[in-house]
C-alpha positions in Angstrom: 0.0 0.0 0.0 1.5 3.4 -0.7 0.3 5.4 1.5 1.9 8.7 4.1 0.9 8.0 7.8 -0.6 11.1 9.6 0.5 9.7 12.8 4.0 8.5 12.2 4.9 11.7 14.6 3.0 10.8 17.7 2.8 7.1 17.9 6.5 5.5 18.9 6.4 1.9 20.0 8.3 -1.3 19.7 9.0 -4.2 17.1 8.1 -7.3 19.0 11.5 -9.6 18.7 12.5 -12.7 20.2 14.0 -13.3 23.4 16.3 -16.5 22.3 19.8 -17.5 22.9 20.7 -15.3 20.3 21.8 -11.7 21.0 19.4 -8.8 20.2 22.7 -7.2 18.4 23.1 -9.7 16.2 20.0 -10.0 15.4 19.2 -5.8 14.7 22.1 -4.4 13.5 21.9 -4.8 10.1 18.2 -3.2 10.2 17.7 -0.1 8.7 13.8 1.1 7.9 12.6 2.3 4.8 9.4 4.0 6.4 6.3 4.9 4.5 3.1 4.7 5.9 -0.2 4.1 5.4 -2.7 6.9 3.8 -4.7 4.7 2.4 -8.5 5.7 0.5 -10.5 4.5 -1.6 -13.6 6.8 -2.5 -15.0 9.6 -5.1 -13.1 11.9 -7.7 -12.9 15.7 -7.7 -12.0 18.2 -10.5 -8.8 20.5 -9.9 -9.2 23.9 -10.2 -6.1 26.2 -10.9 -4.7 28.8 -8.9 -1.6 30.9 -9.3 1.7 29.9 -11.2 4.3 29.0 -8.5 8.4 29.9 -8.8 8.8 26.3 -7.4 10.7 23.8 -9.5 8.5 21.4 -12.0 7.2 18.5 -10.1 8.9 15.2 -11.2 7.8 11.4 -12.0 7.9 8.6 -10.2 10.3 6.8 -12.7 13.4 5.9 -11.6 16.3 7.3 -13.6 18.5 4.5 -16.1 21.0 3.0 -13.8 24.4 5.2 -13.7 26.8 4.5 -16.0 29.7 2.2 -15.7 31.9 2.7 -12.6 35.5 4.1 -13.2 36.8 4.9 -10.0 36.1 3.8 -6.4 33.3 6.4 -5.8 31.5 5.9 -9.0 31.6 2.1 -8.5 29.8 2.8 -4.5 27.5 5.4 -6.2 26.3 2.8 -8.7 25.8 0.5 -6.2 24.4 2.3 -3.6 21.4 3.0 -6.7 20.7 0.1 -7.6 20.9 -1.2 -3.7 18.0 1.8 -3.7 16.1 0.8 -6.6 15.6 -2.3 -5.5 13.9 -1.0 -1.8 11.8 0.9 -3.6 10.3 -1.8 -5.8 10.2 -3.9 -2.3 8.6 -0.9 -0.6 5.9 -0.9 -3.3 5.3 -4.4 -3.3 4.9 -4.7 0.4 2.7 -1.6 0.0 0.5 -3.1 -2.4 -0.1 -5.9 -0.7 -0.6 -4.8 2.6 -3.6 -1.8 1.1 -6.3 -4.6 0.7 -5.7 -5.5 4.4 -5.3 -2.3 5.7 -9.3 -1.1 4.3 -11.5 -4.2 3.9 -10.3 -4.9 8.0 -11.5 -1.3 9.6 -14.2 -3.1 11.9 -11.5 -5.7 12.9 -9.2 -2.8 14.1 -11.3 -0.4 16.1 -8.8 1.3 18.1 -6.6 1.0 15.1 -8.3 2.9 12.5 -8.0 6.1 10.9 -8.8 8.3 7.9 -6.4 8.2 5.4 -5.2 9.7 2.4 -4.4 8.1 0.1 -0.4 8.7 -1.1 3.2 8.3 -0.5 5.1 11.5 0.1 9.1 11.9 0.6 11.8 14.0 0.9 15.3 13.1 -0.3 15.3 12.9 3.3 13.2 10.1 3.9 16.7 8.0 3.4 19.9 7.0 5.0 22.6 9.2 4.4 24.5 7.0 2.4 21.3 7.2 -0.2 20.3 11.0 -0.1 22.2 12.1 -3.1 21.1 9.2 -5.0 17.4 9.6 -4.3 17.7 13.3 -5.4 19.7 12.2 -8.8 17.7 8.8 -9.5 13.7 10.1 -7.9 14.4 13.9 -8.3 13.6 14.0 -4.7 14.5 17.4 -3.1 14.0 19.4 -0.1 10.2 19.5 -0.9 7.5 16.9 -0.2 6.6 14.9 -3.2 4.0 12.6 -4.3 6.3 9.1 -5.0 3.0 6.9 -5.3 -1.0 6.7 -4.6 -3.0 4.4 -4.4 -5.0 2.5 -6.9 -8.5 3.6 -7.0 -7.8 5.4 -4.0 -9.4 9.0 -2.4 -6.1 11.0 -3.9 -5.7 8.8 -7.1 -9.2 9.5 -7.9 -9.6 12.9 -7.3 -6.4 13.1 -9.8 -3.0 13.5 -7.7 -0.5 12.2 -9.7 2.9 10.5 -8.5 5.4 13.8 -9.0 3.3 16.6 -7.5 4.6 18.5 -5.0 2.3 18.9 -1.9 2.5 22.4 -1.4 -1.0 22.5 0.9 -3.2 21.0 3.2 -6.3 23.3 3.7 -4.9 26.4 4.6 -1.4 25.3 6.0 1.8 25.1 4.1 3.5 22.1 3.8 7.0 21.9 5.2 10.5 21.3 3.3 13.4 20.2 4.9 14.8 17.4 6.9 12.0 16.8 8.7 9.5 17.6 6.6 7.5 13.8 6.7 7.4 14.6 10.7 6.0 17.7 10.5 3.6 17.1 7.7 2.4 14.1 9.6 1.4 16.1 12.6 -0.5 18.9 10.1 -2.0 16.3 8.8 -3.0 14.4 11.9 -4.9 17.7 13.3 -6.8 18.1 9.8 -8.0 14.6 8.8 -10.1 14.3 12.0 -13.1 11.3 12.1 -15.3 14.2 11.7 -14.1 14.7 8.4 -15.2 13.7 4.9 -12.7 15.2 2.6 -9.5 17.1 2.9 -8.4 20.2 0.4 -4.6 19.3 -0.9 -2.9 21.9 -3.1 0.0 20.3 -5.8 2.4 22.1 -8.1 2.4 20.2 -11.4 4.6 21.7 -14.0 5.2 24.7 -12.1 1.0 25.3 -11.3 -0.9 25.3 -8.4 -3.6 22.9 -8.4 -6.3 22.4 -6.0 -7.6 19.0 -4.9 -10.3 18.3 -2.6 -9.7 14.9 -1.6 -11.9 12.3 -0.1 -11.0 10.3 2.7 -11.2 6.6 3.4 -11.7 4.7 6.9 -8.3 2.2 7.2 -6.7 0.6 9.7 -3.7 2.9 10.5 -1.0 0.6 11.6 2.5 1.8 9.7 4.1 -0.2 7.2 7.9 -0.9 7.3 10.8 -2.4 5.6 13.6 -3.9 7.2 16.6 -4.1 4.7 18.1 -6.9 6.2 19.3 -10.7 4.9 17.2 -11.7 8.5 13.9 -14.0 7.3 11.6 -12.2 10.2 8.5 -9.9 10.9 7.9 -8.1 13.6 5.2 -6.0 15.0 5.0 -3.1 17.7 1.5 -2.7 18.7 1.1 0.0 16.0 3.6 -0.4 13.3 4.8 -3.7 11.8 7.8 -4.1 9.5 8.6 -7.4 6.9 12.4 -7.6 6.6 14.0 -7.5 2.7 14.7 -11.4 3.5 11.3 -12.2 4.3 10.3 -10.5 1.2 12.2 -12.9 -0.7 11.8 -16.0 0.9 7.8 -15.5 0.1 7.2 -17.2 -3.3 3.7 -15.0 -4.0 2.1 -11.9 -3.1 -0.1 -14.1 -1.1 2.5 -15.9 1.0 3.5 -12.2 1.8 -0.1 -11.4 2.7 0.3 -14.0 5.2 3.2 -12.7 7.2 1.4 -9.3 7.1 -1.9 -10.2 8.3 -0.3 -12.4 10.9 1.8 -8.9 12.5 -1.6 -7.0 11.6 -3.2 -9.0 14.0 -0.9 -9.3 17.0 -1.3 -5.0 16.8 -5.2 -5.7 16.7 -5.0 -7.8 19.6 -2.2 -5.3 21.6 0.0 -8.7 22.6 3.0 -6.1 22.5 1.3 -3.9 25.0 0.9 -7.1 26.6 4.1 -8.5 26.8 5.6 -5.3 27.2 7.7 -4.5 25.3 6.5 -1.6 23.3 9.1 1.0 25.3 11.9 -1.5 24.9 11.7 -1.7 21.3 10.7 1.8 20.4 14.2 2.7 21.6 15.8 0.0 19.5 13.9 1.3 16.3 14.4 4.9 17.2 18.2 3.9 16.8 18.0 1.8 14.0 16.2 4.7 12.4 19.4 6.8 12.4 21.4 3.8 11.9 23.9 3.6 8.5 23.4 1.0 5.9 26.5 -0.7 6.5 26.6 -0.3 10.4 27.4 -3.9 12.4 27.3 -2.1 15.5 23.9 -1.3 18.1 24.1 -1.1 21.4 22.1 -0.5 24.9 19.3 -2.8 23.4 17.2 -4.6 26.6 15.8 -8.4 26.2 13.2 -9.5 24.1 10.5 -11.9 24.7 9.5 -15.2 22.6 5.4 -15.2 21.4 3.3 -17.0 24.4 1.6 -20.1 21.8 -1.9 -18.6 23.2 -0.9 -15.4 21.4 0.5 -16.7 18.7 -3.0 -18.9 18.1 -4.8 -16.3 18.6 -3.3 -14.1 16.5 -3.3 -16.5 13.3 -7.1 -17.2 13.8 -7.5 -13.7 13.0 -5.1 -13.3 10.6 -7.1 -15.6 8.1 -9.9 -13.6 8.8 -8.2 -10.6 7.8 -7.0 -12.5 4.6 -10.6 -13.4 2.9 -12.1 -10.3 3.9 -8.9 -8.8 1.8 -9.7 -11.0 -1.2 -7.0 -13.3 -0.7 -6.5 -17.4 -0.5 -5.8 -18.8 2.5 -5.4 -22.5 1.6 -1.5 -22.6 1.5 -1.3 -20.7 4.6 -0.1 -23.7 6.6 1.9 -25.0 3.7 3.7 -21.9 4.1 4.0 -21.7 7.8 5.3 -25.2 7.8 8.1 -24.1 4.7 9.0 -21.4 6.5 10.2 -23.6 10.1 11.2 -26.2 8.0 13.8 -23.7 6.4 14.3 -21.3 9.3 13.5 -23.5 12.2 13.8 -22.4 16.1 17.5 -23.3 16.2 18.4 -20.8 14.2 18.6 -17.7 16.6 17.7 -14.8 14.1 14.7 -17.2 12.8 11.1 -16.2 12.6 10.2 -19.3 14.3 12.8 -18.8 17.0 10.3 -15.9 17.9 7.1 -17.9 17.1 8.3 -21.1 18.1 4.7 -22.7 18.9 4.8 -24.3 15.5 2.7 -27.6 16.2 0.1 -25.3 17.9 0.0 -22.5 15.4 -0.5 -25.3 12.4 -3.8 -26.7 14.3 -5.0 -23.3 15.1 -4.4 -22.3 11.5 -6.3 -25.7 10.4 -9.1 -25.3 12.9 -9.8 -21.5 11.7 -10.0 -22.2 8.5 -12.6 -24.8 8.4 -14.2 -23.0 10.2 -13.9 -19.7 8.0 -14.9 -21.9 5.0 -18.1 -23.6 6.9 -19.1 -19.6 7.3 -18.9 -18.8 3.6 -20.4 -22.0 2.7 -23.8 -20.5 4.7 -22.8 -16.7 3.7 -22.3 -16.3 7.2 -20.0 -12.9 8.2 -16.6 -13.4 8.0 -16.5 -12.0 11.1 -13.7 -14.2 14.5 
């Protein structure tokens, strides 16, 4: 799902990790987040109306610029690599996006405390990377100091009311949009106060081609839990009561967008069902992310990081029963889902410390919860009964 979180400012909690034999360094430092969260909506279109001509630079696409040109010294040869190490985060950052949107707004009655109105599109600053990539998101995404569009949403509120990946949010009602380093924060706080539950629409002004356009978006109820990428090796998932993150190994261990539904729903639901607050170890891990966040891309070192605490089974049950749930009502299979599961700890069993079944190592009781839900799930559309836990 592409989508820009209006409460990435105000909500910091934890990833929920594994309290094994293994140590929490090992097993975080490689993490850095690619964050983008969820703005998600899916309603009516609006016409744009014009307003002044703006000095501002043109807005830009989406496209990523042709790969740089054969390396001939040391620094050209890290500069190519460092694009097309970024190229290939943002194609996994859309992916896990576009997966994650049909879960995110077919579940809002499943998430009650969890939902929000969204927007509808993904907006960044050449900020919104590591160091070691800002200059080669402002070459290769002609990102800048300025918040622009990098994606919407299919048939989403912004999408349909014609915002266009490469307009520049210039903005929101009455309030200008900020620029600079921290301009994701601060726009998520704006935002936050604006798209209230009250509210059935939101006025965004763009600069397209060097003109102001004005777009009165409509807003869609979505489950507001943050979607992350871990760009780590590390096959895992974790979840933080409101955020969850699939790691860039995960991502490619999963052989189908619905396998990768899976792991999503499954963190989806242990934030519906708070078992971070529960365990707690929201604080804990908010620290750990909060550093990881300002982590470089080749750092092997993280320190100060507390224990970490292996999923009770009763959690763990629980929260697959609901994650099938959340699957149909999001249009997708579930009838490999313990096929999966049991691939998955075959592979990456408990043993191995870093594992995602070293966190979740109930395996035996997670398969039978996962086959008893979903006979029972299919005995409730067989009598179009509501899909409802």
């Amino acid at each position: 799902m592409r989508s820009y979180n209006i409460n990435n400012s105000v909500n910091k909690s934890s990833v929920l990790i594994s309290k094994t034999t293994c140590s929490p360094i090992r097993l975080l430092t490689c993490l850095l987040l690619i964050i983008l969260a969820p703005l998600l909506l899916l309603t009516s279109c609006a016409t744009p109306s014009r307003t002044a001509k703006s000095g501002a630079q043109s807005a830009l696409s989406l496209t990523i610029s042709p790969k740089l040109t054969a390396p001939t010294t040391a620094k050209s040869s890290a500069s190519t690599g460092n694009s097309e190490a970024l190229e290939k985060l943002v194609r996994l950052k859309e992916r896990l996006d576009s997966v994650a949107a049909p879960l995110l707004v077919n579940n809002v009655d499943l998430c009650p405390n969890l939902s929000r109105n969204l927007i509808g599109i993904t907006a960044k600053t050449k900020y919104s990377y590591s160091a070691q990539f800002a200059e080669i998101a402002q070459k290769n995404l002609h990102l800048n100091e300025q918040l622009k569009v990098v994606s919407t949403l299919a048939n989403g509120g912004a999408a349909r009311a014609g915002i266009r990946p490469g307009d520049i949010l210039i903005a929101a009602e009455d309030t200008i949009m900020p620029r600079g380093p921290n301009a994701e924060n601060e726009a998520a706080t704006i935002l936050a106060a604006l798209v209230t539950n009250t509210r059935s629409s939101i006025k965004l002004t763009v600069m397209r081609n060097d003109t102001n356009l004005l777009f009165n978006v409509p807003l869609t109820r979505a489950c507001g839990i943050r979607v992350l990428l871990g760009n780590t090796d590390l096959v895992n998932s974790y979840a933080d009561g409101r955020r969850l993150m699939v790691t860039r190994g995960m991502m490619n261990f999963v052989s189908s967008n619905e396998e990768l539904a899976y792991v999503i729903a499954k963190e989806m639901a242990h934030n519906i069902l708070t078992h971070p607050t529960k365990l707690r170890t929201t604080e804990t891990m908010a620290g750990i992310m909060d550093k990881l966040n300002q982590v470089s891309f080749n750092s092997n070192v993280l320190t100060n990081t507390d224990s970490m605490t292996v999923m009770p089974k009763e959690f763990d049950m629980q929260a697959d029963r609901l994650s099938l749930y959340l699957l149909v009502r999001a249009g997708y299979k579930i009838d490999q889902a313990m096929h999966f599961w049991q691939r998955l700890a075959k592979q990456y069993p408990a043993i191995l410390l870093d594992s995602h079944t070293a966190i979740h190592p109930a395996i035996t009781h997670r398969l039978l919860a996962i086959e008893k839900a979903i006979a029972e799930i299919q005995e409730k559309q067989k009598n179009q009964q509501p899909l409802l836990p």
